[in-house]
C-alpha positions as CSV (number, residue, x, y, z in Angstrom):
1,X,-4.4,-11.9,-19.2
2,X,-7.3,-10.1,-17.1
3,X,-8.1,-11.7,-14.1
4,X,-11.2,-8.8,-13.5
5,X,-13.9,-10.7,-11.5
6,X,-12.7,-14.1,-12.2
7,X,-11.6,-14.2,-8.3
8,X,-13.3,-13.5,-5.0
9,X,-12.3,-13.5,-1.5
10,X,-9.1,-11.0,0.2
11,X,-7.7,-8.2,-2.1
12,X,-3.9,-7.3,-1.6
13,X,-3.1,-4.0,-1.8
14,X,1.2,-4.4,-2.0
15,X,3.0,-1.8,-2.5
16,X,6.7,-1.2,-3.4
17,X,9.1,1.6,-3.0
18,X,12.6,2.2,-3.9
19,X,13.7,4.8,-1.1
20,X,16.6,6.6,-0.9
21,X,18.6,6.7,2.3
22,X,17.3,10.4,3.3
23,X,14.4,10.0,2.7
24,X,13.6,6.8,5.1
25,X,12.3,7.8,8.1
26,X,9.6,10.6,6.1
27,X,8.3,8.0,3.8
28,X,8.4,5.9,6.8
29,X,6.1,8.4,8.7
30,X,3.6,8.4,5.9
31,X,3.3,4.8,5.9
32,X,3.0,4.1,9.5
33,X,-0.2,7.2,9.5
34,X,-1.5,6.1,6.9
35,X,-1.8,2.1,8.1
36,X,-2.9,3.5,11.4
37,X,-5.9,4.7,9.5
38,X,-6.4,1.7,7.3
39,X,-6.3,-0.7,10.6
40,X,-9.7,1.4,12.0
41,X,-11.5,0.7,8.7
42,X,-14.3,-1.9,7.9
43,X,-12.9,-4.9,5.5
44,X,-9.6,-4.5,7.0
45,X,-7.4,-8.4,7.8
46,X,-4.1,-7.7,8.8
47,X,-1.0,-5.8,7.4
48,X,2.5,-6.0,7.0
49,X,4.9,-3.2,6.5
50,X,8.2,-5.0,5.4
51,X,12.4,-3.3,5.1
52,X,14.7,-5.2,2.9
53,X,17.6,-6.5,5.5
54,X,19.2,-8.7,2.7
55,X,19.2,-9.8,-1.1
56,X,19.7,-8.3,-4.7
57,X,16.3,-6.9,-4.5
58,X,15.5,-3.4,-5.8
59,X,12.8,-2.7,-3.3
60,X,13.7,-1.8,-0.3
61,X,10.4,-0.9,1.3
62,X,7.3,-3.1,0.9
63,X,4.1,-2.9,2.2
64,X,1.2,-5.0,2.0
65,X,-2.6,-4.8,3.4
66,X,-5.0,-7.6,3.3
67,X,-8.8,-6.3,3.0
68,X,-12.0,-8.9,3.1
69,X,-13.3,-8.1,-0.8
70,X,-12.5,-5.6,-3.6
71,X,-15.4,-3.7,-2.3
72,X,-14.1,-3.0,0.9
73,X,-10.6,-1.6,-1.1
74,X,-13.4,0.7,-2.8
75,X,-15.1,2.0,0.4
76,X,-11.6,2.9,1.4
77,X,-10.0,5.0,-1.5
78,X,-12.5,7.8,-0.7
79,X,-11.7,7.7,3.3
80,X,-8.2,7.3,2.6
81,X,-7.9,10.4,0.0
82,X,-10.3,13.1,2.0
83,X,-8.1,12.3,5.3
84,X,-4.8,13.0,3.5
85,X,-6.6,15.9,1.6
86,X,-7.4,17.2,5.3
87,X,-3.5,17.7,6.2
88,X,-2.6,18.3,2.9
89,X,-0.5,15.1,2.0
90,X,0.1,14.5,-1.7
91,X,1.5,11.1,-1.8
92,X,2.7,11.5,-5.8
93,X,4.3,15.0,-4.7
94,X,6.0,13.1,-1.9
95,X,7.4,10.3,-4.0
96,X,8.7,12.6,-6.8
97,X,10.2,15.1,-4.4
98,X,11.8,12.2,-2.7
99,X,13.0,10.6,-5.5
100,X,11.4,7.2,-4.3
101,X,10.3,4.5,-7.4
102,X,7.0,3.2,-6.2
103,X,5.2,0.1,-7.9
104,X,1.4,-0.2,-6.7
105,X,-1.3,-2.2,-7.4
106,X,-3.6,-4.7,-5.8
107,X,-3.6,-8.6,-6.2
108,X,-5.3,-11.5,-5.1
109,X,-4.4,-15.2,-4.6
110,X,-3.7,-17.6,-7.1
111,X,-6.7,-19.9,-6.8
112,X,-5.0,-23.9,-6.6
113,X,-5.6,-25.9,-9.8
């Protein structure tokens, strides 16, 4: 079921990582510069940036950031990308070197019926 502009309103970018114990605290550092960069940019709401403490869960790392509208995600890709390209971080090298499992993608709110 495609639910392309049926919606409007805050896109969720969430994304999921399995993370292996030794690799924690560098996927960890990735995260938190990459958020730091996301918070300065226009369209930006909040974020979260979640550790599993507890359950049966396979995820163990989640991340979500809430931007205004899909075309603020859009402004952002291109930011995001160059500044990464700048200190030559690869974030598909990283997960595969790593060994993480990472499930991305961006959602929005079911609207109420």
């Amino acid at each position: 079921m495609s639910t392309e502009n049926h919606h409007t309103g805050s896109v969720f970018r969430v994304d999921k990582f399995v993370v292996p114990a030794e690799a924690r605290d560098e996927i960890l550092s990735r995260v938190f510069m990459t958020h730091e960069l996301l918070r300065q940019q226009e369209g930006f709401v909040q974020d979260f940036l979640l550790e599993q403490i507890s359950g049966p869960g396979e995820f163990n790392i989640v991340t979500m950031v809430e931007w205004e509208s899909q075309a603020a995600v859009d402004k952002v890709v291109p930011i995001i990308k160059a500044a990464h390209e700048r200190i030559a971080f690869n974030a598909q090298e990283t997960i595969a070197r790593l060994g993480v499992k990472a499930d991305i993608a961006n959602y929005q709110r079911v609207p109420e019926v």
